[in-house]
N, C-alpha and C positions, 0 to 999 in steps of 0.2 A: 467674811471676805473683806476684806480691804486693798486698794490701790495705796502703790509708793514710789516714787523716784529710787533710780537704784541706778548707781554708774556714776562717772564724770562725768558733771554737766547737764546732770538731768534737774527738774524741782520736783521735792514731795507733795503727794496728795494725798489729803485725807479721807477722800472718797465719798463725800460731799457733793461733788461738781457732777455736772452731767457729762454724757459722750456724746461723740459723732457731731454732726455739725447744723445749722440753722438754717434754714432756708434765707438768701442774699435777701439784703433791703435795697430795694430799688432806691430811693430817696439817700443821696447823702448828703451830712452836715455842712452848711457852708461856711465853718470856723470850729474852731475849740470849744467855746462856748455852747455852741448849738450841738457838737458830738456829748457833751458834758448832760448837756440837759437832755438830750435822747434816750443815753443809757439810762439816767434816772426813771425815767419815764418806764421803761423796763421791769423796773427796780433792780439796775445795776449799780454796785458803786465801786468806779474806778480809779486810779491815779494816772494821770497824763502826765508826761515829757518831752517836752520840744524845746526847738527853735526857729527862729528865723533865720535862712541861709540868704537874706538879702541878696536876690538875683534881681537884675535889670532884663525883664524879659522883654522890653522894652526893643531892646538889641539886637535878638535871639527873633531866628526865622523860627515856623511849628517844626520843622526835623528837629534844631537843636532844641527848642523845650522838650523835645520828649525824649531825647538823649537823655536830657537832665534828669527825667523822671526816672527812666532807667536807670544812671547812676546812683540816683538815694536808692533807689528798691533791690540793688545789688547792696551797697554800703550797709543797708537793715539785714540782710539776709545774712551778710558775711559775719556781721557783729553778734546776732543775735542766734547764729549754729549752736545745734544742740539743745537750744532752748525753743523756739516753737518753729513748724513747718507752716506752710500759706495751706489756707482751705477754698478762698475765695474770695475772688477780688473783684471790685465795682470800681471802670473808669468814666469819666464823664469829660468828654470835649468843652473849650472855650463856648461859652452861651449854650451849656447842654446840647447845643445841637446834635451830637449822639452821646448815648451810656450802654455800654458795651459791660456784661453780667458775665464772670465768668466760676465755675464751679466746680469744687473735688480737683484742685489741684493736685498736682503731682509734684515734690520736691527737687524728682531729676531733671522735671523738662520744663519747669514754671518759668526759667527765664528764657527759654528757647521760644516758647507759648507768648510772654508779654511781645518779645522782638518781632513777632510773627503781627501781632496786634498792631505793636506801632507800625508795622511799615505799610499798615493797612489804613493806616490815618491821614489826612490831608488839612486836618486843621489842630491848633497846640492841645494838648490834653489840660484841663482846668484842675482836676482832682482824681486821686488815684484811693480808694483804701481795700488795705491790703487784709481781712479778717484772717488770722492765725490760728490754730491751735498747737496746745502743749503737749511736747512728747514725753512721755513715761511709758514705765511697765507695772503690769499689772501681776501682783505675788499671790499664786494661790494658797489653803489650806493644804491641799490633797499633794502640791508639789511645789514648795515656796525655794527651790535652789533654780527654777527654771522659769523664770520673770515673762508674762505674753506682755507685747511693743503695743502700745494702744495710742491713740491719739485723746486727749481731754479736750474739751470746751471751755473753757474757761476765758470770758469776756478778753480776747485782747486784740488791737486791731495798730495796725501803722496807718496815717493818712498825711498827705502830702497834697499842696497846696500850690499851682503853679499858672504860669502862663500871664497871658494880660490880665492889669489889674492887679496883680498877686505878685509877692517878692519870696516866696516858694517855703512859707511855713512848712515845718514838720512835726508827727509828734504820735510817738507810743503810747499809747493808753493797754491797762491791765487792771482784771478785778484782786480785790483786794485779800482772795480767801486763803492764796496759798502763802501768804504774808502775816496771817493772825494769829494772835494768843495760843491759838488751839494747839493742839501738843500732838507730835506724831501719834498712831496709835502703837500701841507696845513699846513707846520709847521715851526719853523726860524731855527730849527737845522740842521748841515751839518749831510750826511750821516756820516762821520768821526769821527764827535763827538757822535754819537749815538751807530755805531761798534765797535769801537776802543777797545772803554776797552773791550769788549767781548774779540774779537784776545786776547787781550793784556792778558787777565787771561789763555783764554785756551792753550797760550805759556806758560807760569808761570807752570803750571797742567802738563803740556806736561815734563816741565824740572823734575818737582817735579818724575812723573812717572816715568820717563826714569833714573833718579841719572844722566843726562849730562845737564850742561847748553850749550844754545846755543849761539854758535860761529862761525856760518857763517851765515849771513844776505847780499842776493844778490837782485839783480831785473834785468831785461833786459833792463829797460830804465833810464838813467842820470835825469828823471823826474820826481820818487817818493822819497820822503822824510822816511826814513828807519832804524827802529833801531831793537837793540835786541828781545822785543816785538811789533812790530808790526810797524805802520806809524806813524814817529813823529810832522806830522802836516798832513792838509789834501792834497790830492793827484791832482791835478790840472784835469780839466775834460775831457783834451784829451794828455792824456802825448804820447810821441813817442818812440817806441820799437829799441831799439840799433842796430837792423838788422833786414830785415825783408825779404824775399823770394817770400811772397804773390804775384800772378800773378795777375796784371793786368784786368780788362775784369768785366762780372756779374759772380759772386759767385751762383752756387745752391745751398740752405740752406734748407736741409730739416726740421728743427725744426722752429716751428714756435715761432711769438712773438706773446709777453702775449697779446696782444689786440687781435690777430687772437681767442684765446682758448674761448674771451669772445662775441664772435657775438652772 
């Protein structure tokens, strides 16, 4: 068995990645930086894309910051259709005073749910991330003309950076697997060359929506090859994470892999 992207606008998987989704982290990063070094710490290695949308929140009563955060989390959603749906999203009010967990999103009702949230807030929201998963289908042996709709895991999160103090940083982070060397299975193309232009338009969309081009492109490891949109060649199939905290020892993983779902 093996999972594949199949359709406009989907990306290949080479069934690799795990499913279903992680239990939310309460704690979020308080910068790029610190998201960079967390996922390491995981042993995740991803590529980040942002910008700073230089807002004076200064200005801005907490209704409109959180209008604003509304806006970018609509402008990522619109840009990036078809390519991943929200699984679960962590907000966190100015000076944490409240963080607000929310889980198993639904795609139809996710922005009807965030508006619900904010009008339940009385102080600016400080940070939003938005965790994602990728949507594909899954080809079986026994009937490979009729693809099952799965959701993958595959590290990728938005987070947005707003309110006092803050000039409303943004920035897509994604793991690097559906991007690499590795070659479909039963086909000569690399995953890289198959995703690529995907990434690569839904940044382009992202810039288009938002009125910023992006100008910060990081990754946590000196091993992916990285530009403005996206990876400028393919991603070698076991890059190493610039720091990493992971202990030692077996890991319990509660999610399982795609070959467990299919006994």
């Amino acid at each position: 068995m093996h999972a594949r992207w199949t359709g406009k606008g989907f990306l290949v998987y080479d069934g690799s990645m795990a499913v279903q989704t992680k239990e939310a982290q309460a704690n979020l990063p308080t910068g790029l930086d610190d998201f960079l070094f967390e996922s390491a710490s995981r042993g995740q290695v991803v590529g980040s894309w942002g910008f700073d949308a230089r807002v004076d929140f200064a200005k801005m009563n907490a209704e409109e910051t959180n209008v604003w955060f509304f806006e970018q989390i609509f402008n990522f959603l619109r840009a990036f259709f078809g390519v991943v749906v929200p699984d679960n999203m962590e907000i966190t009010t100015y000076n944490a005073s409240r963080q607000i967990n929310k889980e198993n999103l639904n795609q139809m009702t996710f922005l009807d749910e965030l508006m619900l949230v904010m009008k339940g807030l009385s102080e600016p929201i400080w940070c939003i991330r938005l965790n994602c998963n990728i949507v594909g289908f899954l080809r079986t042996d026994w009937d490979p003309d009729k693809p099952i709709r799965l959701q993958i895991q595959e590290p990728a999160s938005f987070i947005i950076w707003g309110g006092p103090d803050e000039s409303g940083f943004q920035t897509f982070s994604i793991g690097y697997k559906l991007f690499s060397e590795q070659k479909v299975e039963g086909e000569h193309a690399l995953l890289w060359s198959v995703n690529q232009p995907l990434l690569e338009k839904a940044l382009k969309k992202w810039e288009r929506q938002s009125h910023h081009q992006i100008d910060v492109v990081q990754s946590n490891s000196d091993d992916l090859p990285m530009y403005r949109h996206g990876f400028s060649r393919p991603a070698p199939a076991k890059p190493k994470a610039r720091a990493s905290l992971k202990e030692e020892g077996p890991v319990s993983d509660a999610i399982p892999d795609l070959e467990d779902l299919l006994l």
